[in-house]
N, C-alpha and C positions, 0 to 999 in steps of 0.2 A: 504494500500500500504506500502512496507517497503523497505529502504533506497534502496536496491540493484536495484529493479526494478525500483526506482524513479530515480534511476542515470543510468539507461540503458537506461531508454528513456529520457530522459534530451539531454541525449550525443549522440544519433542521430540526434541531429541537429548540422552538420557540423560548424556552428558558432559556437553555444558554445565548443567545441571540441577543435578549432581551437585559440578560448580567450584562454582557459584555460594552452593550453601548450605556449600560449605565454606570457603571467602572469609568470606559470613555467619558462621558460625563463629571463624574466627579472628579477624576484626574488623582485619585490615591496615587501614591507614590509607588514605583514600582508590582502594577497592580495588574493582577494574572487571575483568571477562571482555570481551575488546575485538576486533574485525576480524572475520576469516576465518572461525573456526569458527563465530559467531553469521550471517555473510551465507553462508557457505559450507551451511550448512546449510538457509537460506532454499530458497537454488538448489536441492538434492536436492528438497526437498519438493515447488516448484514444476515442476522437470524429471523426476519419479518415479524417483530415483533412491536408491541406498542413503542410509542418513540421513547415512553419516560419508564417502562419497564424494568424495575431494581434498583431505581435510581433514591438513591437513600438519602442526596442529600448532596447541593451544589456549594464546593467549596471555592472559597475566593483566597488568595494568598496578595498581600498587600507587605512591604517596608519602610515602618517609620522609624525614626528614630528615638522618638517620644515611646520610651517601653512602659510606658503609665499604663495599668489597666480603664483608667479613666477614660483614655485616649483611643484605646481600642471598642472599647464600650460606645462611646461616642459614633466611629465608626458602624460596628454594629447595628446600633437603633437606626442611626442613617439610612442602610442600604435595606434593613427591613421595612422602614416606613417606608423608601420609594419603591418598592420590589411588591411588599405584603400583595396585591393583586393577582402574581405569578399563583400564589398557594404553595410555592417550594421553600420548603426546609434551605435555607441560606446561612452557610457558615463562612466567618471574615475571620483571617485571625492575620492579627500583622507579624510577620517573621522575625520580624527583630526581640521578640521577643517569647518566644518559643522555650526557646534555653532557660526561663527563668521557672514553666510551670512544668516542662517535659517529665522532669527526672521523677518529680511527685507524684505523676501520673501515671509514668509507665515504668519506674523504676527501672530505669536508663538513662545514664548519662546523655548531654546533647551539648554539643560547644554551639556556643553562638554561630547566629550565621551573618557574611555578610552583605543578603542581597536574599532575594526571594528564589531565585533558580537554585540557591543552593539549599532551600526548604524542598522544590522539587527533586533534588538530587537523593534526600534523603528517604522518598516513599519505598513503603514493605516491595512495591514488584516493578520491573521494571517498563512493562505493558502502560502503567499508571504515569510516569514519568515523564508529564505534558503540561503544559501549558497556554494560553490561548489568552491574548489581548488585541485589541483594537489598533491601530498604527493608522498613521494619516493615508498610506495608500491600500488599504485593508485590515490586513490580521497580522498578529507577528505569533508565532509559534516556536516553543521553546520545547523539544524535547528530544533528551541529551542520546536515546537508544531508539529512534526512528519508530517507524511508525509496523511493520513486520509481524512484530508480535500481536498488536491488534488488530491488524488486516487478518490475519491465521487464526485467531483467538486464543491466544497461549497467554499464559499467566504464569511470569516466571520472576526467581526473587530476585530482590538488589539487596545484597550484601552489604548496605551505609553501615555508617556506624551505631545507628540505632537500631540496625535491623533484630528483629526477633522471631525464631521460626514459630512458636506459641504465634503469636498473633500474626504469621503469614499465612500458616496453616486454616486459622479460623474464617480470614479476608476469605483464602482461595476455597474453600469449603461452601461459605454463603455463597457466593458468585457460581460457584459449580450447580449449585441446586437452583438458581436463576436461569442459568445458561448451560444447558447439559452438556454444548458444543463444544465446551472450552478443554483446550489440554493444561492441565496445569503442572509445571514442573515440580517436584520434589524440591524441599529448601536445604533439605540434608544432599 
């Protein structure tokens, strides 16, 4: 699969579509529609299925430098006040600030990062490993292991440094009972 077709059908799901110019819009600081709902939605296309099919939940990755949870919060209410019409589950989390609640939560260390691509670098699989923002002369798309594995439907792991096969295994496990198509690679 190559970037053109992966972001033609990405972007027939009116959600994504509809984040992305409003991202545009707001102009957050290095601000990316990232993962699941852009590949999740490949997979509907490619397996005729509904367009928003497993889709659990469209995340936005943004970098401020302000690591105030105030600030993110701010954010947050923002994009769901302008967004609330979509009905999707919308998560904003600004990267710069990751490293401060990661470790609490998953009981993994996380070094800071410094730029949002390297929060994409760090997803459980590498299929997920995308990202998608608006650019003055269309889209700019960021993902670092091409687009192959989601054209084929493989779900395979990225070894970052947070990686955990507990929680890769569980990712590729839900998405296997969504999509019965998918190969998923072994994490071991």
């Amino acid at each position: 699969m190559r970037r053109d077709e992966f972001l033609a059908l990405a972007l027939r799901n009116p959600v994504n579509a509809t984040i992305l110019d409003e991202l545009h819009r707001l102009a957050l600081p290095d601000a990316w529609l990232v993962s699941g709902c852009l590949v999740q939605t490949v997979w509907n296309m490619l397996t005729r299925r509904a367009i928003d099919h497993g889709i659990a939940d469209y995340d936005v990755f943004y970098f401020d430098p302000d690591t105030s949870w105030e600030a993110e919060d701010a954010v947050i209410r923002t994009l769901h006040a302008r967004l609330a019409h979509l009905g999707a589950k919308i998560e904003a989390r600004n990267q710069a600030r990751v490293h401060l609640w990661y470790p609490a939560k998953h009981g993994l260390p996380y070094l800071p990062l410094s730029c949002t691509a390297d929060g994409i670098d760090r997803f459980l699989t590498q299929n997920t490993q995308i990202g998608v923002r608006r650019a003055a002369d269309g889209h700019e798309v960021y993902a670092p292991h091409g687009f192959d594995d989601v054209g084929r439907l493989i779900v395979r792991p990225n070894r970052a440094q947070n990686f955990s096969i507990a929680n890769y295994e569980a990712k590729a496990a839900r998405w296997k009972a969504l999509w019965p198509e998918l190969t998923v690679i072994a994490a071991e």
